[in-house]
N, C-alpha and C positions, 0 to 999 in steps of 0.2 A: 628483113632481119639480117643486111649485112656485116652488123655489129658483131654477132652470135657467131659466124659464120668464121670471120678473121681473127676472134681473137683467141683458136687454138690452132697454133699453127704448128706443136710439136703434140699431134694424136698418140694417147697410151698404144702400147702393141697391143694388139689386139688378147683377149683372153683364150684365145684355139692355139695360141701360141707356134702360128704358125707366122712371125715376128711382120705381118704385114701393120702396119699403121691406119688406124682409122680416128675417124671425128667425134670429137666425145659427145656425148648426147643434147640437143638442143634444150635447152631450160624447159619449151613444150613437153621435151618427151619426158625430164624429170617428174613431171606432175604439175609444173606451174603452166599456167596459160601464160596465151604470148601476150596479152595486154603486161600481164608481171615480170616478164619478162624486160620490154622493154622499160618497165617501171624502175625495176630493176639498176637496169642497165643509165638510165636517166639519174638514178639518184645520185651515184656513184660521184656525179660531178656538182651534186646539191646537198652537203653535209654540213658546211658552217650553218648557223643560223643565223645570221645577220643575211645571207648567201639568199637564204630559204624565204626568212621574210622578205626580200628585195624580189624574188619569182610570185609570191601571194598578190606582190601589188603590180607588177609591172608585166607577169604574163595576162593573166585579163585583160588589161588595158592594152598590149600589144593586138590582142584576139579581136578586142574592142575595133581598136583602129585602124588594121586590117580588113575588116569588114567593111567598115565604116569609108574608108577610101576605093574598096572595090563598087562599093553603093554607090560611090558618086560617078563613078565611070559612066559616059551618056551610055544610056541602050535603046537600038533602034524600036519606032513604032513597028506593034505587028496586029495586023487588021485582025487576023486568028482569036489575037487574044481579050479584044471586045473591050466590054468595060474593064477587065482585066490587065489593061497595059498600066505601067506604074505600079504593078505589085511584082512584075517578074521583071530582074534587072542582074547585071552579071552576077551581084552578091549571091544571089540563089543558087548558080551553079558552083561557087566555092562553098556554098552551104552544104546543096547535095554534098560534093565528094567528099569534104569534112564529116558530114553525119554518117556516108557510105564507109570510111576508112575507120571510123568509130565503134561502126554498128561492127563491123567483120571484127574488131578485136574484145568487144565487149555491147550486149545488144541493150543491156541495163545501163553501164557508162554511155552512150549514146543518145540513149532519152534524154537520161540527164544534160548532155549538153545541147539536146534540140530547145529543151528548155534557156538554157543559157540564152541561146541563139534567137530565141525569145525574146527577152529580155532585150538582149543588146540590139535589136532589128528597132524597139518599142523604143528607146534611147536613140538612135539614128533620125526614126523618123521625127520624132520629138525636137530635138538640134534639126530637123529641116523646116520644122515649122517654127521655129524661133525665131531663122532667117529669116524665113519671109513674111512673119506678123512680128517681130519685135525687133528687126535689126541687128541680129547676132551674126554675128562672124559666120562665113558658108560652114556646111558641116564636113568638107573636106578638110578645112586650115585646121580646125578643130583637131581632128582625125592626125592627121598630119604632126600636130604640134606631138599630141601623144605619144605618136608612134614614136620619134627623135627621141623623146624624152625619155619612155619607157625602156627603149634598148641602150639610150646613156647607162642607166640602171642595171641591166643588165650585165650588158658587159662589168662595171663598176661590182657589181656581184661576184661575176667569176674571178674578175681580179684577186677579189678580197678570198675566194675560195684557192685560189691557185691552179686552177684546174679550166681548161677549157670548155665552152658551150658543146651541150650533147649533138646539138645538130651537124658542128663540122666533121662529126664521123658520121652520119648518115641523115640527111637531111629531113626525113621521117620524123624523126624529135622536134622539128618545129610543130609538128599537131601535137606532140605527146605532151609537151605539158601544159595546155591546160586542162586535159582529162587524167593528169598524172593528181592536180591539185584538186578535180574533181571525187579520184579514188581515195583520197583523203578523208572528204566529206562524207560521202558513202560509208568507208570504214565505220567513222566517228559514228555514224545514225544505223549502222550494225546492216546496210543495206547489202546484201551479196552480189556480186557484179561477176 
């Protein structure tokens, strides 16, 4: 939460009025959790709506392709894991800490996006057997092309916002938004998170 942390850098005097300066209270301790907090803090740079809808379609698809290029990273045989080899591959351990860094700011947003992560695993594999029963394109180039394209978009977004990507202030907002677009759907379906 270094965002929170920096951006009062002139503390009220304190109310003992004994003129020492302190740090205004984190968004936590107002009563918001820190998942809203950083929601928050993320929106702040997601207000156009041309901005908003350019993040609907091109954060997935970066999350997509992200994944999707960690999957194709070789991963060694491990005799350990039996018939089990081929289902554990680096993506898994970006999965953990993405579900782990989830679960700690919201353990209902987190579900939700193990399912995402579902989905998108069920899509990777799908594009690797296309390769090799139908002659598609490997599912890395794939991967690949997305990711280029999606972040052209992006950027192309902020531009149009005027406002810089959340993450060059704290690189944490690269996971935030697409559980920021998830707390969206939630709201909408009245789910409490």
């Amino acid at each position: 939460m270094n965002f929170m942390l920096k951006q009062n850098t002139k503390a009220p005097l304190s109310q003992k009025g004994d003129g020492v300066r302190r740090k205004a209270p984190l968004s936590s301790e107002r009563g918001w959790g820190e998942a809203d907090a950083y929601f928050n803090k993320y929106a702040e740079s997601h207000q156009n709506p041309t901005n908003k809808l350019i993040h609907w379609i091109c954060v997935p698809v970066i999350f997509f392709s992200i994944l999707g290029l960690v999957w194709a990273i070789p991963f060694p045989h491990l005799n350990f894991l039996g018939k089990y080899n081929g289902f554990v591959n680096w993506a898994s351990f970006v999965i953990a800490f993405a579900i782990y860094f989830y679960y700690k700011l919201s353990p209902t947003l987190s579900y939700g996006m193990l399912l995402v992560v579902f989905g998108f695993s069920a899509i990777i594999v799908a594009l690797e057997k296309l390769h090799t029963n139908e002659n598609w394109p490997p599912m890395w180039q794939i991967c690949l092309g997305l990711f280029v394209i999606s972040w052209i978009g992006q950027f192309a977004g902020h531009k149009i916002e005027g406002k810089k990507p959340s993450f060059l202030d704290d690189i944490k907002f690269l996971l935030i938004g697409p559980i920021w677009l998830l707390h969206f759907l939630f709201k909408r379906l009245g789910i409490k998170y």
